[in-house]
C-alpha positions in Angstrom: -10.2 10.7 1.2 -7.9 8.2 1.5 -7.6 6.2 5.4 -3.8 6.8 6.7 -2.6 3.1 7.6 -1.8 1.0 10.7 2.1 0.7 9.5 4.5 3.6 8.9 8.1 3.4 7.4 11.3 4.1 8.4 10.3 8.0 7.3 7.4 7.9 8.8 5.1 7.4 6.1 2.0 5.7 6.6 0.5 3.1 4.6 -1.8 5.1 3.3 0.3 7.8 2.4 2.2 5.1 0.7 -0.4 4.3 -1.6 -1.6 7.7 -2.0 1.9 8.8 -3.7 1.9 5.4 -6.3 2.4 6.9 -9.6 0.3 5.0 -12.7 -0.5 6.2 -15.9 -3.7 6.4 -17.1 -6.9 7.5 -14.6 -6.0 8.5 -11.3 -6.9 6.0 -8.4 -10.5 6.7 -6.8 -10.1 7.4 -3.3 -12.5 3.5 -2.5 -9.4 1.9 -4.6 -6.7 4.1 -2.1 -8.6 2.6 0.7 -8.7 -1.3 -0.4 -5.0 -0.8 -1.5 -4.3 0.3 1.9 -6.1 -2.1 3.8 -4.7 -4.8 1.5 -1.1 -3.4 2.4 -1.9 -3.4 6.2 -3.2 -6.7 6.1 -0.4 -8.2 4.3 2.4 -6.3 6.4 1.0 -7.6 9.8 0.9 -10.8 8.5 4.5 -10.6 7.7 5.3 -9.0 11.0 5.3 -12.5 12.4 8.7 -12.7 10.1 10.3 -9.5 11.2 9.3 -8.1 8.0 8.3 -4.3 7.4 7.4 -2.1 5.2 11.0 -0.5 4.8 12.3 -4.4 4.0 10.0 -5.1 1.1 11.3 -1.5 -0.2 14.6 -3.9 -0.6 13.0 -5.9 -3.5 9.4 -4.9 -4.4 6.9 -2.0 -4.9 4.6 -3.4 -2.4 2.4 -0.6 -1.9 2.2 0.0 -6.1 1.6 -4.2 -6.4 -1.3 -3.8 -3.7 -2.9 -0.9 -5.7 -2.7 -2.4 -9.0 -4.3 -6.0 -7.4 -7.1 -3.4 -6.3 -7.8 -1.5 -9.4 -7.3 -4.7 -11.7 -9.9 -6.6 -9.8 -12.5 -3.6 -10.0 -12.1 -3.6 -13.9 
């Protein structure tokens, strides 16, 4: 099971749920990958928080939470 996430988005959407619903072909993410994806988004969005920058602004001009899992599953190839 997946952990929910420290940040939420403008729908309310945690983090995790974020990851959770990234959409890849081939194998489906294992639930340890969901969980360093989500951590890795987390960490990256409260480090950006000290530049007013959420969640909902990166949805502007990146797939951050789909960039975060496929960091996670390419370095556990």
């Amino acid at each position: 099971m997946a952990i929910i996430g420290r940040h939420t988005d403008n729908k309310g959407r945690s983090t995790g749920e974020r990851i959770a619903a990234v959409q890849r072909s081939g194998r489906p993410a294992t639930d340890d990958e969901n969980t360093a994806a989500t951590r890795l988004l987390d960490a990256m969005l409260d480090a950006a928080a000290d530049h007013a920058v959420t969640l909902d602004t990166f949805d502007w001009v990146a797939d951050l939470p789909g960039a975060c899992l496929d960091a996670i599953r390419h370095q556990s190839r």
